[in-house]
Every structure is written in C-alpha cells, then in structure tokens.
C-alpha positions in Angstrom: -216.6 -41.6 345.7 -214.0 -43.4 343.9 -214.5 -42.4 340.3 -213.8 -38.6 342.5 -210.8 -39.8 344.2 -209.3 -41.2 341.2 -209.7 -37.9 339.2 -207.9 -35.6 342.3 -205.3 -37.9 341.6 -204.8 -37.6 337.9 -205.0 -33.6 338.4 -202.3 -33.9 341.2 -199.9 -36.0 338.7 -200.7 -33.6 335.9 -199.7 -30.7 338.2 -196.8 -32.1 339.4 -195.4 -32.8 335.9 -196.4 -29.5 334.7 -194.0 -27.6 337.6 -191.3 -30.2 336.9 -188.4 -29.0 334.8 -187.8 -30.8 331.0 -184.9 -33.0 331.2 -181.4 -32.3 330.3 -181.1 -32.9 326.7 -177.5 -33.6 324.9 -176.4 -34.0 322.1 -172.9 -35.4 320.9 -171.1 -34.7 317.4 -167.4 -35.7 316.4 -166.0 -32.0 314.6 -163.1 -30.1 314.6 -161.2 -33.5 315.1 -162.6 -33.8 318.6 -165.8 -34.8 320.4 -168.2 -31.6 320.4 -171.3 -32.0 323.3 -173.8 -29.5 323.5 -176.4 -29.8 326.6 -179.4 -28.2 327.0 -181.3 -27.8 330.8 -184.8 -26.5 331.4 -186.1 -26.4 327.6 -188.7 -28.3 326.1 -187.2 -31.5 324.1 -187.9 -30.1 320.9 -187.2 -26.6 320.9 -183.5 -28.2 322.3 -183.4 -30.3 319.9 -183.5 -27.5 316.5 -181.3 -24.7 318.9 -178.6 -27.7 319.2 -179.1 -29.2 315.7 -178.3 -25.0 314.7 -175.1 -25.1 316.9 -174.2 -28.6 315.0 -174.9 -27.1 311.8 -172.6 -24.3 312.4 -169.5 -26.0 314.2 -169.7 -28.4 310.5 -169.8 -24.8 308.5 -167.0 -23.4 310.7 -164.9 -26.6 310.1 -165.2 -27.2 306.8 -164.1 -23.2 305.8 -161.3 -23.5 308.4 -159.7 -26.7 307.3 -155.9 -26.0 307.3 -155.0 -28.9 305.1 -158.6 -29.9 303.1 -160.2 -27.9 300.5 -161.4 -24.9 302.3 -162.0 -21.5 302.1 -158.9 -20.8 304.2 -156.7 -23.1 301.7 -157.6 -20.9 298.8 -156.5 -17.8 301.1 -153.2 -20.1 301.6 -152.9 -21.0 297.9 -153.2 -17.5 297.1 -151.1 -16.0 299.7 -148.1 -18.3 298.9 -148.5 -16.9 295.1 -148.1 -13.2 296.5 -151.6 -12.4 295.4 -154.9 -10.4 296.9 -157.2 -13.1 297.6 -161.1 -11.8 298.0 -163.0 -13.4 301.3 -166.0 -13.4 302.4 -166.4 -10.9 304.8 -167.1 -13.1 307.9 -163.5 -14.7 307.2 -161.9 -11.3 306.9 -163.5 -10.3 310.6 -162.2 -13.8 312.3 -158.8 -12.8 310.9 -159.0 -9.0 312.0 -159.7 -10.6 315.4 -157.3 -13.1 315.0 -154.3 -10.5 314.5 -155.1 -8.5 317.4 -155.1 -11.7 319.6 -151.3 -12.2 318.2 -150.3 -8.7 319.1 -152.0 -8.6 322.4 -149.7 -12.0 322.9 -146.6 -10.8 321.5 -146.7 -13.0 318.3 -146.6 -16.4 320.7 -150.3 -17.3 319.5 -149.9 -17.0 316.2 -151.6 -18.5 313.2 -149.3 -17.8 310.9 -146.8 -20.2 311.3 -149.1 -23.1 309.3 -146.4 -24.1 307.0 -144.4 -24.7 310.6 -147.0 -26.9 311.7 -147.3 -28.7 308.3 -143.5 -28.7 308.1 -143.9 -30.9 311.8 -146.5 -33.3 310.1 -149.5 -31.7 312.2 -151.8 -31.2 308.8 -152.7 -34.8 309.5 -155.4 -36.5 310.4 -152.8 -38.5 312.2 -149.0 -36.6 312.9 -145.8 -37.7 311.3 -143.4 -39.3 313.9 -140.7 -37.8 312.3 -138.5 -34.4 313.3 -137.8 -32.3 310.3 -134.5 -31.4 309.0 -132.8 -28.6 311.1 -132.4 -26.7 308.0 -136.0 -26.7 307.0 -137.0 -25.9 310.4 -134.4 -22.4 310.6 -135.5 -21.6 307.3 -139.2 -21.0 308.3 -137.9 -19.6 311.9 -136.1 -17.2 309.5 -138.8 -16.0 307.1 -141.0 -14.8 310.2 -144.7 -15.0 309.5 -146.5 -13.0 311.4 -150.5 -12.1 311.6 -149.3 -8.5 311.2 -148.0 -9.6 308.0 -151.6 -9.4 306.7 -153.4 -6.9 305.0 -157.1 -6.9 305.8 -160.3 -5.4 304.6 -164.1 -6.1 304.2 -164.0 -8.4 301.4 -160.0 -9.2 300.2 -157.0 -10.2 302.3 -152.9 -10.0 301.1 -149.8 -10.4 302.6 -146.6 -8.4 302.8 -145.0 -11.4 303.6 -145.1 -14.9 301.3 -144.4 -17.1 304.0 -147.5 -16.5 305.9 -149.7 -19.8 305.8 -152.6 -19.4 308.0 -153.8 -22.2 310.7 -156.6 -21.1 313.0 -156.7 -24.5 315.0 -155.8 -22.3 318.1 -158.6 -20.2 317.4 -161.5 -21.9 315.3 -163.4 -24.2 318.6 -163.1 -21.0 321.2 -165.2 -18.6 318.3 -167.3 -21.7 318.3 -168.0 -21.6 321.4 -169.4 -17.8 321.0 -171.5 -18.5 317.6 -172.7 -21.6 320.0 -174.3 -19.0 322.4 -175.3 -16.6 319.8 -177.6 -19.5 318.5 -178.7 -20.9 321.7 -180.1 -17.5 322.5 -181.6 -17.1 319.5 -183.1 -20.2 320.0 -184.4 -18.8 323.3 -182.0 -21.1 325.4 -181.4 -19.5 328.6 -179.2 -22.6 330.3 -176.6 -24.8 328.2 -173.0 -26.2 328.1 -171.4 -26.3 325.6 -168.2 -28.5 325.2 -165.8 -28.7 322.2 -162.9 -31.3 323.3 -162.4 -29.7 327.1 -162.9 -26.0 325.3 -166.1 -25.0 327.2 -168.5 -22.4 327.8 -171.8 -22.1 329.5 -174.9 -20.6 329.5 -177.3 -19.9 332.7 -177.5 -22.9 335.2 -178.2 -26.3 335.6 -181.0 -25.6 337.6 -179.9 -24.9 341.1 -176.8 -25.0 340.5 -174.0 -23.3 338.3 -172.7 -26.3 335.6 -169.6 -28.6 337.0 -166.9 -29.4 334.5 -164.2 -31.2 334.9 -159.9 -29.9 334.7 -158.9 -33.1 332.6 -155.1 -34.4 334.1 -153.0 -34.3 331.4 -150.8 -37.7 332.4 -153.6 -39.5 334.6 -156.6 -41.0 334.2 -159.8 -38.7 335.3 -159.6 -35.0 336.1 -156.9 -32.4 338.0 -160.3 -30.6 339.6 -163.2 -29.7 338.9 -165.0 -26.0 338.5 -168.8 -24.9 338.7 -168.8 -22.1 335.7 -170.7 -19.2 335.9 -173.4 -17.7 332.9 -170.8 -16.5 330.4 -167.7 -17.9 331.6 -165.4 -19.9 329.4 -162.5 -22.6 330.0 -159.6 -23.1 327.4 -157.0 -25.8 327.3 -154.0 -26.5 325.8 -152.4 -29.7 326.2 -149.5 -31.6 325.0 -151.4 -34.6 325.1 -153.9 -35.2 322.6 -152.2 -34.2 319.7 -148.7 -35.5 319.5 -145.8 -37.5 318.5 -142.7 -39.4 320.1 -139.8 -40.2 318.4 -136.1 -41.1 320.1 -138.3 -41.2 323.6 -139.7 -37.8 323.3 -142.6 -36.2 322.8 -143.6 -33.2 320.4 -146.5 -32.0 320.2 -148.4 -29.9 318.0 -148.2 -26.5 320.2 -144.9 -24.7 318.5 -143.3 -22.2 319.6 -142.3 -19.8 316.4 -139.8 -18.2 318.1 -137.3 -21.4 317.8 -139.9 -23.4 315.2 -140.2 -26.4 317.6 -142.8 -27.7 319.5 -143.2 -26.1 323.1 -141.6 -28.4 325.9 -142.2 -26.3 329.0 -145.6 -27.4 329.8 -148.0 -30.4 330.2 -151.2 -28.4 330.0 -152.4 -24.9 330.1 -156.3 -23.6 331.3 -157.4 -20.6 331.6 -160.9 -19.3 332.6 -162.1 -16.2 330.8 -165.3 -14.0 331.1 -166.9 -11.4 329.4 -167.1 -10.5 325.6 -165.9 -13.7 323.3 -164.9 -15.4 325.9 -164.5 -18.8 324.3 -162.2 -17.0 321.7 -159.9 -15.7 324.1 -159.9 -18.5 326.5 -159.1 -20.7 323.1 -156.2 -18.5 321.7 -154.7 -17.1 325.0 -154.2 -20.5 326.5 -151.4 -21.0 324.1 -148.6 -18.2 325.0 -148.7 -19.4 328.3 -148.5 -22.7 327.2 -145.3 -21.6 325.1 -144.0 -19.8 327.9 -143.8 -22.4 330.1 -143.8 -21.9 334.0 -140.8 -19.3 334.6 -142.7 -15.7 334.9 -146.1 -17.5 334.7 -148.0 -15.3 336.7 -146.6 -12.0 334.9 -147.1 -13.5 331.6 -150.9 -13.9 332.7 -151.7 -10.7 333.8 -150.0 -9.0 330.4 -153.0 -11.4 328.8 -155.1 -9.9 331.2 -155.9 -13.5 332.8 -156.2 -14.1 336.4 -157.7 -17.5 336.8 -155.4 -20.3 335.3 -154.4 -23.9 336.5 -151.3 -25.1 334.4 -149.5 -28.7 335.1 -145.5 -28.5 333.9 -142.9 -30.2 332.1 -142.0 -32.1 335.7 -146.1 -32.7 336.7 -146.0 -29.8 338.8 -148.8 -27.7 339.1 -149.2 -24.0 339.1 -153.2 -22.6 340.1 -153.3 -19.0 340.5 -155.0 -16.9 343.8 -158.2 -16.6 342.3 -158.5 -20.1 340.4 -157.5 -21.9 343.9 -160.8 -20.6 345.4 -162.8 -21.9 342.6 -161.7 -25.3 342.3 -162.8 -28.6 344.2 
C-alpha cells in the first residue's frame, strides 16, 4: 500500500504545479540614461526570457539612432540640417518625425523637439548638465530664430528644413514610442501580461494575474511615491519631472524641460503625469506630459482637455498638488 500512496502523491504535486502560474520574470537594463524594467507574468521562463531580451534589443537600437549629442543617425540629420541641406533617412526615422510634428501642433509648439541647440545651449547634451546659465544674448538669439517641427520637410526616405536653426532632440519622445515597440514585441512574442517601465514612463500589458498591475506616482521632493495606480491592458503613464535631470546655480534650480517660448527652463511645476489610453499610448503619454509641464498650474485643466487628457496628477512650483476628477478615483 505504500509504494500506492506514495505515487497518488507525486501525481497530486505534479498536478498542482502544472495549474500553477510561471513566476513573474524581470528583467532590468540601464538605457535611454535611465533604468529600463521589463516584467513578464504568466509565461514560461524562457519564452519571457527571448520576448524581453527582443524589447532590450530594441530600446539599445532606439537609443543609439536617437542620441542627440553621440554619433547617431539623428546627429547626421542635425549635421546636415544645420548645413541647409536634404538629408536622406531611413524611413522608420522619417515616420517618428511625421509623428513627432503632429504632437507639436496638436500642443501648440510647447512640446517641441526642435529646440535641441536650446537644450545644448543649457548644457543638457551631457551625460551630466552644466551648472552654468548661458549668456542672455545667446539664449534671445535662439528664442529669436524659432525652430519649429513645422519647420521640417518630410517624406519617405529624405528630410530638410525651411529653417537652419532646427536641431532636433527627441528625448521627450524616444522612451514613450518605446514603450509601444515594447508591446508590439511582447505580442509578437505571444506575451499577453507585462509591464513595462522606462524611468517612471510606463505601460502595461494584460494583468498580473488577478489583478490589474500597481505602479507607483514617484513624489517629486520626497522620498517614496505621491500614490499609487492599478493600470489597465493598454494604459500608459508619462512623467515629467524637474527632478532628475537638473542643475542649481545661485540657489535655483533648472531643469532640463524648457520652455521655447522664453528659452529657459520651465519653473511652474514640480512634476507632470498623465495617463493615456488607446493607440500609442506610451507616445503620447511621453510627449504630452511636457506642455502641461511648461504651462504650469494656471488653466491646468483647460490646457488638458485641448490635449485631449483627462486623467493627470501634477505637484507645482509651491508642492501643491493638482489630480483631476477622473485621476482622483483611480488613485490610492
């Protein structure tokens, strides 16, 4: 009778590790100057282990053609731009900037990629920023030239300018269209539940498990989070922050979020998220975080609702904090 007992119990713990769920698999990468994390719920260890390595894989590609101020596909667009000349892209870099110029219309120019030789001028293509203001001259003299993304010319395969001052920085727009190639790869992989995180840009995929995925709000002053939020399949968060990249000099801070309007850095706000749904939601949640970060908190709910967002919790120059009707009932 024993040899029968002992086999009943080896089916039963076979059977009960069959119907039991694969662990939550993550994995962690340093890109876009930030710590990436990309987690994985309810997949077999390897097949979430070649769907993230993919996701990996691509944020590195993204990066390295989107570098601002390192050898790059978009610094040959600059170099060439700057020269007055028709540069030829690939084709995939001509559809981020189509997509990019319609984000600066639908903002009225406040997100606006454009102004990289502002944000070089400010010490921001660094690795680590200058702690040094620029001249006031300097600083008029690119207010004055007006880069703008409609400023491009763009087709399949070649982009120009009709303006020489445009220098092109797509730091406000590179980790939210990683966040939608993350998805794209994940479901290719057959992933049906993941998070992916890209320095507090996030965006998720199914469940974790029985539950939708919690993320944190981080505090932009504090140690720890402002709230947390359980995101929904397909839901993105954005966040811009005066905090992580930034300088102080004289007792003030400046940060690397400018506002092109008066070519300094944008004083109104502490932090900026925005939750976003639907198509390219990690782009949008990415760029459209930052007029209302420029903005500031006067006309804060109109200047949503013109970006077509309704869920946002901001923190202002004075620590106040701003959640709108619909983003109150989702917090904890």
């Amino acid at each position: 009778m024993r040899p029968a007992r002992h086999g009943v119990w080896l089916l039963l713990v076979w059977a009960l590790a069959a119907c039991s769920p694969p662990p939550l698999y993550t994995q962690q990468a340093y890109v876009f100057g930030t710590l990436v994390e990309v987690s994985v719920y309810g997949a077999p260890e390897a097949q979430a282990q070649q769907a993230t390595a993919a996701v990996l894989a691509r944020f590195d590609a993204l990066h390295r053609s989107l570098h601002a101020w390192q050898p790059s596909a978009l610094s040959e667009l600059n170099a060439a731009l700057a020269r007055g000349e028709r540069a030829t892209v690939k084709p995939e870099l001509a559809a981020m900037l189509t997509e990019a110029q319609a984000l600066a219309a639908q903002s009225g120019e406040l997100f606006n990629p454009a102004i990289g030789g502002l944000v070089a001028l400010w010490g921001f293509h660094a690795d680590t920023p200058q702690a040094q203001v620029p001249a006031a001259a300097a600083i008029q003299a690119q207010v004055a030239a007006q880069p703008r993304m409609a400023d491009l010319v763009i087709d399949a395969e070649s982009v120009s300018s009709r303006n020489p001052a445009v220098q092109l920085d797509l730091g406000g727009y590179a980790k939210g269209r990683a966040l939608d190639d993350a998805v794209a790869i994940l479901q290719a992989h057959g992933i049906r539940n993941a998070l992916v995180n890209i320095g507090g840009n996030v965006i998720a995929l199914g469940r974790h498990g029985e539950r939708p995925w919690r993320v944190g709000v981080q505090h932009p002053r504090q140690p720890g989070t402002l709230a947390t939020l359980d995101l929904q399949d397909g839901e993105a968060i954005g966040t811009s922050g005066d905090y992580q990249r930034f300088f102080e000099a004289d007792g003030r801070r400046y940060c690397h979020l400018i506002d092109p309007r008066s070519g300094m850095p944008a004083t109104g706000m502490q932090s900026v998220t925005v939750l976003v749904r639907g198509v390219h939601a990690g782009t949008r949640s990415d760029a459209l975080s930052k007029p209302l970060f420029i903005e500031g908190a006067a006309g804060l709910a109109d200047h949503a609702a013109r970006l077509g967002i309704s869920d946002y919790v901001t923190v202002d120059h004075t620590g106040k904090t701003y959640i709108s009707t619909t983003m109150k009932a989702r917090l904890r």
